[in-house]
N, C-alpha and C positions, 0 to 999 in steps of 0.2 A: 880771695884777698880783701873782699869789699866786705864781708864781715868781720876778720880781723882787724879793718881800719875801725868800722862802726865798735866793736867790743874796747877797743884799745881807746877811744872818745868816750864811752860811755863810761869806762873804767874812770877814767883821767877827771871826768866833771863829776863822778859819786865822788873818788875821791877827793878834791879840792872843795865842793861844797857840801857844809854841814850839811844846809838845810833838805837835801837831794838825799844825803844819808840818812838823816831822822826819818824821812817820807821811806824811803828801801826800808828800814827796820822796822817803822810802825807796819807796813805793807806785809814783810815777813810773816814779825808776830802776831799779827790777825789771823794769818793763813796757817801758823802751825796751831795756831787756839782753835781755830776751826778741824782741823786734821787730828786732834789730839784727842784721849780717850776722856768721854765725860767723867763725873765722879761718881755715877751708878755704874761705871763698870762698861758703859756701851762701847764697843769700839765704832772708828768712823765708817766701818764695813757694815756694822750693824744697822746706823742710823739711815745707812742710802738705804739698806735692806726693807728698813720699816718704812721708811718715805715712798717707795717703788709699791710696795704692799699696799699702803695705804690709797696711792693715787689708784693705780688698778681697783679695789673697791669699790672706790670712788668714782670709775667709770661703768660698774655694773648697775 
């Protein structure tokens, strides 16, 4: 019950305040820019791939 009271608050002050909205949407679209496929083609499954690679190496 106590989180349907917190979501239904949460809800009610994104909605009412702009400014609470701009910050969730710039917040969003940061995260889907980061999740989204580069323009070489990588996808984000690739990029952990190569990151994971790389640090491993980089511990030998």
């Amino acid at each position: 019950m106590l989180k349907i009271l917190v979501g239904v608050g949460l809800g009610f002050f994104l909605f009412t305040n702009p400014e609470a909205r701009q910050i969730t949407a710039d917040l969003l679209r940061s995260t889907a820019n980061a999740i989204a496929p580069e323009q070489d083609g990588k996808t984000f499954q690739d990029r952990v791939k190569d990151a994971v690679v790389e640090k491993v190496k980089e511990g030998d």
